[in-house]
N, C-alpha and C positions, 0 to 999 in steps of 0.2 A: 542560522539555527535550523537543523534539520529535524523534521516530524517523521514519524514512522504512521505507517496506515493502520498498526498494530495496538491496543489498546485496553483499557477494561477500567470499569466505577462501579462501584455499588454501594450509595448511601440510603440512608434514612432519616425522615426530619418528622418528630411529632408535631402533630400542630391539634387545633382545637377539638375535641374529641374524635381522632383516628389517627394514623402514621400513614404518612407518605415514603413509599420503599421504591430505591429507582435503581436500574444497574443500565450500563451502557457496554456495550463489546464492540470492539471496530476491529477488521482486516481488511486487507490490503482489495483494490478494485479498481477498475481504469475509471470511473468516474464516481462521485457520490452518487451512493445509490440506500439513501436510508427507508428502514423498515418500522414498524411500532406495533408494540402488546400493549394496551391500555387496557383500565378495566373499563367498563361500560361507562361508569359515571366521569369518566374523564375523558372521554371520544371527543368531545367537544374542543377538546384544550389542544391537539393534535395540531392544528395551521401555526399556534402558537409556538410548541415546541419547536415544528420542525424548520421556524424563522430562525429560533436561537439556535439550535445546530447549525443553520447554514451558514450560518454569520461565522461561527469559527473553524469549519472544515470546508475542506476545497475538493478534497479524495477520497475513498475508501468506502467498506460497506458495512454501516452503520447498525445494529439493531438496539431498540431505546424500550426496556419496559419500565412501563408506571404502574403502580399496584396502589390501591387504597384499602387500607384497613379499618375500617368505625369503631366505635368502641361504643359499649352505653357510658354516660356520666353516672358514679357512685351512686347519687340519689336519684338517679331515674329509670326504674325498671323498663327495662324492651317492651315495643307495643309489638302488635301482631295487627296486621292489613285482616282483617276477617271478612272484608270483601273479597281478597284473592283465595283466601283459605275456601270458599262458598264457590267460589268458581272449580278451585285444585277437585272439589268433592263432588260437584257435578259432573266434571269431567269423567272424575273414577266413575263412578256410577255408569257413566256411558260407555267406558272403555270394557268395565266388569258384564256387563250386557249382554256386549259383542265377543268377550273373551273370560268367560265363565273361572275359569282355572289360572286367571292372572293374579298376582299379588296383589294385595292392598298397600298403599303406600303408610311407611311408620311412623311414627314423629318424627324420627329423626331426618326421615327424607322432607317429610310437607317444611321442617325447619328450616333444613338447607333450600327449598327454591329459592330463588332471586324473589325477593322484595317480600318474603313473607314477615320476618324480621323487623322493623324498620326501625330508625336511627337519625338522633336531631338531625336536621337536613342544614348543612355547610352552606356558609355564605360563599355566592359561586365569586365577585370578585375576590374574597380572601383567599378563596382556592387556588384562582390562577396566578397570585400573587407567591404563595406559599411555591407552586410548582413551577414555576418561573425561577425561581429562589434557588429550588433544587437542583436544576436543571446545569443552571449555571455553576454550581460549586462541583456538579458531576462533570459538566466540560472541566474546568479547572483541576479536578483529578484524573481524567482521561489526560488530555494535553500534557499533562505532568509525564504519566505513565510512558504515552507516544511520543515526549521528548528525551523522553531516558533513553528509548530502544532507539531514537534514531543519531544520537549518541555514539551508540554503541555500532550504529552501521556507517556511521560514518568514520569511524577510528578506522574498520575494514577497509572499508572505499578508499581512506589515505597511505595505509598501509601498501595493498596492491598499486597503488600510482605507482609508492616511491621503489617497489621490485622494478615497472615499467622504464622510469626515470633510471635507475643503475643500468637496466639492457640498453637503451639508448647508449648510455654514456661509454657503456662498455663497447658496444657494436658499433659504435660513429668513428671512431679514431683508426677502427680495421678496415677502414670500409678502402680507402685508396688502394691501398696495397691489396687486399683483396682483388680487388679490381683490375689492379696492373697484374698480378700473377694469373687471372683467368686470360687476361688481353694475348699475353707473351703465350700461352698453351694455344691459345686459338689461332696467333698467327704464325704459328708453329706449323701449325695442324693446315693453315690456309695455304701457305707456301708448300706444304709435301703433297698437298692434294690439288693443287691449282696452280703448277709452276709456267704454267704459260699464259695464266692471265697478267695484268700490266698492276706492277706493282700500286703505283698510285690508288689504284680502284680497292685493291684490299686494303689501303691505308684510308681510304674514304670509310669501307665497311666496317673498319674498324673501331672510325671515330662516330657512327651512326648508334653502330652496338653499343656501344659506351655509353653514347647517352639512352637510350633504352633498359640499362639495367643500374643508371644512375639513382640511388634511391635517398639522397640527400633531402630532396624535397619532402617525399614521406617521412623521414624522422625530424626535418622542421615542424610540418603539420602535429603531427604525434605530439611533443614537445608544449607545441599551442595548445592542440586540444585540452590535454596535462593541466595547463596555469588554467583554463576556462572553466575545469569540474573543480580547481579546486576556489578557484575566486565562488561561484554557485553555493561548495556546498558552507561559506561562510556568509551567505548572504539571507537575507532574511524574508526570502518569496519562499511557496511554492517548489521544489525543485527538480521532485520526482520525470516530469514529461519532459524536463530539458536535459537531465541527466542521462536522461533514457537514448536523447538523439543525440547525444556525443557520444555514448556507447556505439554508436551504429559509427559514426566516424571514425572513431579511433578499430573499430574492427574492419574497416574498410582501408584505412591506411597499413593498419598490420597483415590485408589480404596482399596488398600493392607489394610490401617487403618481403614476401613470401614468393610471390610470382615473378619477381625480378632477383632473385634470391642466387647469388652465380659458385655461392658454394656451401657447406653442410652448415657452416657457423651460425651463416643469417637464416637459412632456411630451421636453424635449430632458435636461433633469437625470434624468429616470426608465431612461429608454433607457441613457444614460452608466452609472447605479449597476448595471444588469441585466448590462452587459458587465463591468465589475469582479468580480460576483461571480460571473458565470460561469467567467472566470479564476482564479478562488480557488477554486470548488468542483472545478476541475481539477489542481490541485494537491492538493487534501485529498483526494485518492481515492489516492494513495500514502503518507497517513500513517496512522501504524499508531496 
């Protein structure tokens, strides 16, 4: 099962007079690296959250906001802190002092300070219970989300093998004859240009060359590498950092077929596999 690093949640769970609102967003990152907006009165709950996250991400970069909304109950009219309101009004008075021409603050501002307002105060275990609760049904629609997308990169990822798989198959069965038609130009060419060296000795250099531009073994490898992304991307780790280093191999084997490359076919087959897996290795930078 493959996960994309790619993601998004955004619920809401009322609970005893206020809603609990959360949205989750995740992209792609070489390591976890999560972030949090909390409102003040949830700072606390932070070590907690970020346990549950870690439990079911491995990669990507995370950001988690929590928002708490209160509400009054029907029958109980808002109180007002009138200790902070005696403070907010001392202040003015000192600021108006120093700065004659300043505004007075309006209701509507002294309303909006933090905690002028106040609001039955939430039992804190019920709380972290409540957003623990949340928290988790938001992983469970994230993971959802990030198992779609990586779904769908993985259909890509299989797709480009199987172009890779046909160049193979197509370029393995030319390869001798290829090979004997470069041999016979070259000892063509050795014999017009070196008629007085001893024959044997170009028949040595010959069979040296050969194996030097033998590329059998790279399209083994290639082939291997091939069955290993795809056993990976049906197994049910992690798979983005493994996939990433057989991209480095399988473009290292298609460097080798490129530079042993003895005529336009293969040096055109090498070029084709580089672009395939460069397309894949753009892809696997989003899976977690």
């Amino acid at each position: 099962m493959i996960f994309s690093m790619t993601g998004f949640a955004a619920l809401e769970q009322p609970i005893e007079n206020a809603t609990l609102l959360l949205e989750l967003r995740a992209v792609n990152s070489r390591y976890l690296d999560m972030h949090f907006k909390l409102d003040e009165s949830l700072r606390s709950l932070e070590p907690t959250i970020r346990e549950l996250l870690s439990t079911h991400l491995s990669r990507g970069k995370l950001e988690c906001k929590v928002h708490l909304i209160q509400r009054s109950q029907s029958n109980h009219a808002p109180k007002l802190d009138e200790q902070l309101m005696q403070q907010l009004a001392t202040l003015q008075a000192r600021t108006q002092t120093l700065f004659p021409e300043s505004r007075a603050l309006s209701v509507a501002d002294i309303l909006r300070w933090p905690g002028v307002v106040m609001h039955d105060e939430l039992s804190q275990a019920s709380l972290i219970e409540d957003v623990k609760q949340l928290v988790e049904r938001g992983l469970q629609d994230l993971n959802a989300s990030r198992q779609r997308e990586g779904e769908k990169l993985k259909a890509l990822i299989l797709d480009r093998l199987q172009q890779i798989e046909a160049l193979v198959a197509k370029v393995k069965p030319l390869l001798p004859e290829l090979n004997k038609d470069y041999q016979l130009k070259l000892e063509t060419k050795l014999h017009e240009t070196l008629k007085t060296i001893d024959q044997d000795r170009i028949a040595q250099e010959l069979v040296l060359f050969a194996q030097r531009i033998d590329v059998d073994e790279e399209l083994s490898r290639l082939t291997a590498h091939i069955s290993e992304v795809k056993r990976i991307l049906n197994s049910n780790v992690p798979a983005g950092k493994r996939l990433d280093f057989l991209m480095q191999e399988l473009n290292r084997e298609a460097n080798t077929l490129g530079s042993k490359s003895v005529s336009v076919h293969t040096t055109q087959v090498s070029m084709e596999l580089k672009v395939l897996i460069e397309q894949m290795r753009e892809q696997i930078q989003n899976i977690e």
